[in-house]
Structures are given as structure tokens and as C-alpha cells.
N, C-alpha and C positions, 0 to 999 in steps of 0.2 A: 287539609283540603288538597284533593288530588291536582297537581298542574295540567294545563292543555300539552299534549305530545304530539310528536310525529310518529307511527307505528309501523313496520312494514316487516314482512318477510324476504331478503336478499332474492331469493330465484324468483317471486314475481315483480320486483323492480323496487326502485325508493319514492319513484313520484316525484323524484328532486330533479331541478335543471342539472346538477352535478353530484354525483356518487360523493356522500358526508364520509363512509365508512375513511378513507383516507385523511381526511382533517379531523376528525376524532380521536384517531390513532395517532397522533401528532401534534409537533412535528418530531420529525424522526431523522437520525443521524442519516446523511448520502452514502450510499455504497459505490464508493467512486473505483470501479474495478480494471486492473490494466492485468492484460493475459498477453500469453502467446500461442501461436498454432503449433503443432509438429511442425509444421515445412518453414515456422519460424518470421510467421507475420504478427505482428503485434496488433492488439487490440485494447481501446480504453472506453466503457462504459458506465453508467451513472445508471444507480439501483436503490430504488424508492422504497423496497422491505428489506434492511439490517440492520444489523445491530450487534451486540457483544452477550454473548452466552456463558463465559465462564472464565475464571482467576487464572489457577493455574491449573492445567496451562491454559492460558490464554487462547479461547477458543472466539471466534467471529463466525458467520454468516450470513446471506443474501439468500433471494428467492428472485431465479429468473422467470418468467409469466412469459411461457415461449422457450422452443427451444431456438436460442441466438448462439453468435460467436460467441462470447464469453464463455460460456455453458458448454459447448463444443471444445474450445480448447482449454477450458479445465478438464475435461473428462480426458484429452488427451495427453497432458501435460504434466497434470497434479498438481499444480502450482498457479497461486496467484497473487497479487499484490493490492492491498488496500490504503489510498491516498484519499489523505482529507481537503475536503472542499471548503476552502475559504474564501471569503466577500473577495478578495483582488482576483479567485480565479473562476468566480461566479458566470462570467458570460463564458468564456474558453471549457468549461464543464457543460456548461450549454449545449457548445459547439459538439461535444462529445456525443450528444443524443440523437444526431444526424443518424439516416438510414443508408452507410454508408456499404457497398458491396464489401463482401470477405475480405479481399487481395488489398482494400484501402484501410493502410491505418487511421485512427482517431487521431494519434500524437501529432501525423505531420497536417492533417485537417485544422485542428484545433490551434497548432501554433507552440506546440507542447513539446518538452523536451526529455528523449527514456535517459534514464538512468541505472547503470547495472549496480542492480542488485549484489548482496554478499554471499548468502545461502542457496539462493534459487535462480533461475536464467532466465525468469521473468522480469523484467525491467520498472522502476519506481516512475512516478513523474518528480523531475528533476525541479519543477516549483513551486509543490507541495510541500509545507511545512513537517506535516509529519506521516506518517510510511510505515503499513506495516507488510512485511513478508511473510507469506502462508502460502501452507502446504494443506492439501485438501485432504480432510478428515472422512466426510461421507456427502453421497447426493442421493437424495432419493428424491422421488418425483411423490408430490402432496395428492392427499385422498379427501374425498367429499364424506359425508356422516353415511355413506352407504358403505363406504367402501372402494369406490370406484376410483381411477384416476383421474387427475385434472389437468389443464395444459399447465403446468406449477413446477417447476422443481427448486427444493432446497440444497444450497451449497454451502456447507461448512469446513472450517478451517483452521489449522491448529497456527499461532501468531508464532513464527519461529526466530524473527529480529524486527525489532523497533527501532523507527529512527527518529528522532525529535530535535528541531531545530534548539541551540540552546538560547533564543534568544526568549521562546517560551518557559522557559523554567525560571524560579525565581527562589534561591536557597533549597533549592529538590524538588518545588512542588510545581506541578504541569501548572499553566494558569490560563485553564481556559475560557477564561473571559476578557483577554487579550488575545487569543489567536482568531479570529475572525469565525468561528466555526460558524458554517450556511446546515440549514435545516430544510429538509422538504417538507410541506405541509397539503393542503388535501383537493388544494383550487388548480386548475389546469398549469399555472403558472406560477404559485405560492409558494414562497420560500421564507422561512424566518434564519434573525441571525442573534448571535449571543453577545452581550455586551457586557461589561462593569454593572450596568442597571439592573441586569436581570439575577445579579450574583444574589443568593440568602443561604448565609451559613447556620447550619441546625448541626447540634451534638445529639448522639443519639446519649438516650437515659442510663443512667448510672443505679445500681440496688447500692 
């Protein structure tokens, strides 16, 4: 027996008080992104589409919606730094999403502290647990089923040094269900976060 659904085509609307497609797809890791400009102002940004694309090497990317700073001084730079967002730096990540002029950093808004980097002259956030440094692989701006452009563009990145606090690791293994990791989800405001409870260990099958 077929269930009652909600049905819609995206370009004539959802009918919903708030766009589902984001909490469906969700929740999903924060692209908490810290760049710099050529003339060498810093910026720190929170990005609602990323995620990890590849082993080795270790490939990441985000999708800026808009061309922003971030997006601007990656293209100028090539470099950028991805720091993870945890429950203690939840509201100060917040603080980050402020619509803040070019010339004003995030870090000193937020209350945030750079950190240089070892590879690149992009700077880490200094109380982010874990940090990774990247170099920008490619950006291309996203296309609709016609073909056309969209205000979208994808930025990818090759992870050139990892830095992990060691108080997450436990005999080698990362243990992320002790690091606080926050998750955005699809509500104007929704965030999930990861805990022991949510831990379910499955081996994959053996012939």
C-alpha cells in the first residue's frame, strides 16, 4: 500500500514553511573555513555543504552559494584551512556567520585565536581540536540540468597536514564520539551533535 507523500518539483517551490532538502541531506559535517587575502586579512567562515571526497590523497571540499570572501581569497591564495567545530566552540562558530565587511576579521569578532600553520600561511584556529591544511585542488562554479551556471561554486582541496589533538586518540584510533563533533542539520537553526550513544560498530562481511 502506497504511503501519503509530499511531492514537488524544486524550481516551482516545496510548499513547506522551510526548504526539507537540507535536513534530508543531513546532518552534515560544518565546513568551518579560515582563509586569507593577498593583502593578508584573515577570514573565518562556517559552510553548510562539505565534506570528504577521497583517501589518498586526502581530498575535502565545500560549496560557497555566492561569491564571498572565502571564495575570493581562495582563488587568490590557494590555500586554505579546515577546523572542526565542536559543542565548547558552538556559539563562537556562530559568531563566525556575522556579515562582517572584507577589512574585518572573523577570528578577532568571534573571540578566536589564528594559529600559523606549517605548510601554508593560512592560519589554523588555535581552539579547534583538530585542523586540517589545504591546498586548493580546483573551483568550478555548479551548473543546473541545462547546462547553465548557478550563483554555486565548488571548492576542493588536497589535505596537505593534519593536526589532531592527542587527547582524542586512544591506542591510534581517532575517537570521535568523544570529540564534541557539531553537525548542521536542515532547520534555520539546527545542529546535531555526536556522542558515545550514538556510537554502532558494524564489520563489514567477510567470503
Amino acid at each position: 500500500m502506497k504511503t501519503a507523500s509530499h511531492s514537488y518539483e524544486p524550481y516551482l517551490g516545496h510548499g513547506l514553511p522551510h526548504d526539507p532538502f537540507n535536513a534530508i541531506v543531513g546532518p552534515r559535517p560544518i565546513g568551518w573555513i579560515s582563509s586569507k587575502s593577498a593583502s593578508g586579512i584573515l577570514n573565518l567562515a562556517p559552510y553548510s555543504f562539505f565534506n570528504a571526497f577521497n583517501y589518498i590523497p586526502p581530498i575535502i571540499g565545500f560549496s560557497s552559494v555566492g561569491l564571498k570572501d572565502t571564495l575570493r581569497n581562495i582563488e587568490e591564495t590557494g590555500e586554505f584551512v579546515w577546523n572542526l567545530v565542536t559543542l565548547d566552540l558552538l556559539e563562537r562558530m556562530n559568531q563566525t556567520c556575522a556579515p562582517l565587511p572584507p577589512e574585518q576579521s572573523e577570528f578577532d569578532f568571534a573571540g578566536l585565536t589564528p594559529l600559523d600553520s606549517e605548510l601554508i600561511s593560512v592560519p589554523r584556529v588555535l581552539e579547534s581540536p583538530v585542523t586540517f591544511e589545504c591546498r586548493t585542488t580546483s573551483i568550478s562554479q555548479l551548473l543546473n540540468k541545462e547546462g547553465g551556471t548557478i550563483n554555486a561554486w565548488l571548492v576542493m582541496g588536497e589535505v596537505v597536514k593534519i593536526h589532531i589533538a592527542q587527547s582524542l586518540l586512544a591506542e591510534g584510533i581517532y575517537k570521535t564520539e568523544h570529540a564534541g563533533h557539531v553537525l548542521r542539520a536542515g532547520g534555520p537553526g539546527d545542529y546535531f551533535s555526536i556522542g558515545p550513544d550514538q556510537l554502532i560498530q558494524l564489520r563489514r562481511p567477510t567470503l
